[in-house]
C-alpha positions in Angstrom: -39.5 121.6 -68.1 -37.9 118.3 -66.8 -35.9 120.2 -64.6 -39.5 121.6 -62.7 -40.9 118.5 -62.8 -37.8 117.1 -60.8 -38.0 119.5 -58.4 -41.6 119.3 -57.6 -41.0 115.3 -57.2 -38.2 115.8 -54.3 -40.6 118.6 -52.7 -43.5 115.8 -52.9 -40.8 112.9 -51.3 -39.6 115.2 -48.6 -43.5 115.9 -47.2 -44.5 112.0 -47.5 -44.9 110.4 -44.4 -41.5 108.3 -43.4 -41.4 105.5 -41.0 -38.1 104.1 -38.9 -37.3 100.4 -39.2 -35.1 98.6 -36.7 -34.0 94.9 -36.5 -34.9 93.2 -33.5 -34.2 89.5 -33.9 -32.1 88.0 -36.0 -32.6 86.4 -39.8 -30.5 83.2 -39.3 -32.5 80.4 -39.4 -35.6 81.8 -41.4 -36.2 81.6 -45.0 -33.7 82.8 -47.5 -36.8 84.6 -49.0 -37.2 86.8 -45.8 -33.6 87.5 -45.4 -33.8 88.9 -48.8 -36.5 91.3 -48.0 -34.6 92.2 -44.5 -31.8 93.2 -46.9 -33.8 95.0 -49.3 -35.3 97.0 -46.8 -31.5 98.1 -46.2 -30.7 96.0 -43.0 -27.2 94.7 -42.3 -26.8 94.3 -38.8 -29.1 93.9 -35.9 -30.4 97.0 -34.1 -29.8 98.7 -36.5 -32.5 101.7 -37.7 -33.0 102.9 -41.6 -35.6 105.7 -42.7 -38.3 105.0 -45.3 -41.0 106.8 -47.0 -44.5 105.2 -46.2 -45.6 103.0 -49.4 -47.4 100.3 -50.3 -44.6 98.6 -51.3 -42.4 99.3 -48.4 -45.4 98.5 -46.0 -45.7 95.0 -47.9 -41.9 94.3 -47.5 -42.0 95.2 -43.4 -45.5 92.4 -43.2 -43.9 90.0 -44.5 -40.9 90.2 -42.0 -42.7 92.0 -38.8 -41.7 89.3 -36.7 -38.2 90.3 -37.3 -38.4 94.3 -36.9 -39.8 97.1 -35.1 -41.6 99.9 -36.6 -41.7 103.3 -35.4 -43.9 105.9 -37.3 
């Protein structure tokens, strides 16, 4: 039965809504805060583009940086 239920949880990720996220401007010089959450979101380097799955959470994370990023839904 855990197996099913694993299964139906990727099938449920893989029709959520994803959004792109791409460094514009550089951390350096902000709070160490905010260039924890850059990182957390899974940006290294600038220009750079990562996939995530539209969430509270992840939607929390990109307000509290948007000066930093461009979002593309």
């Amino acid at each position: 039965m855990a197996k099913r239920a694993a299964t139906e949880t990727s099938t449920a990720t893989s029709e959520a809504k994803k959004i792109q996220v791409k460094l514009v401007r550089s951390p350096i010089g902000y709070e160490k805060s905010q260039k924890e959450t850059v990182r957390a979101l899974g940006l290294k380097r600038m220009h750079q583009t990562v996939e995530h799955t539209d969430s509270p959470v992840v939607r929390g994370m990109i307000n509290k940086v948007k000066h930093l990023l461009a979002v593309t839904e």
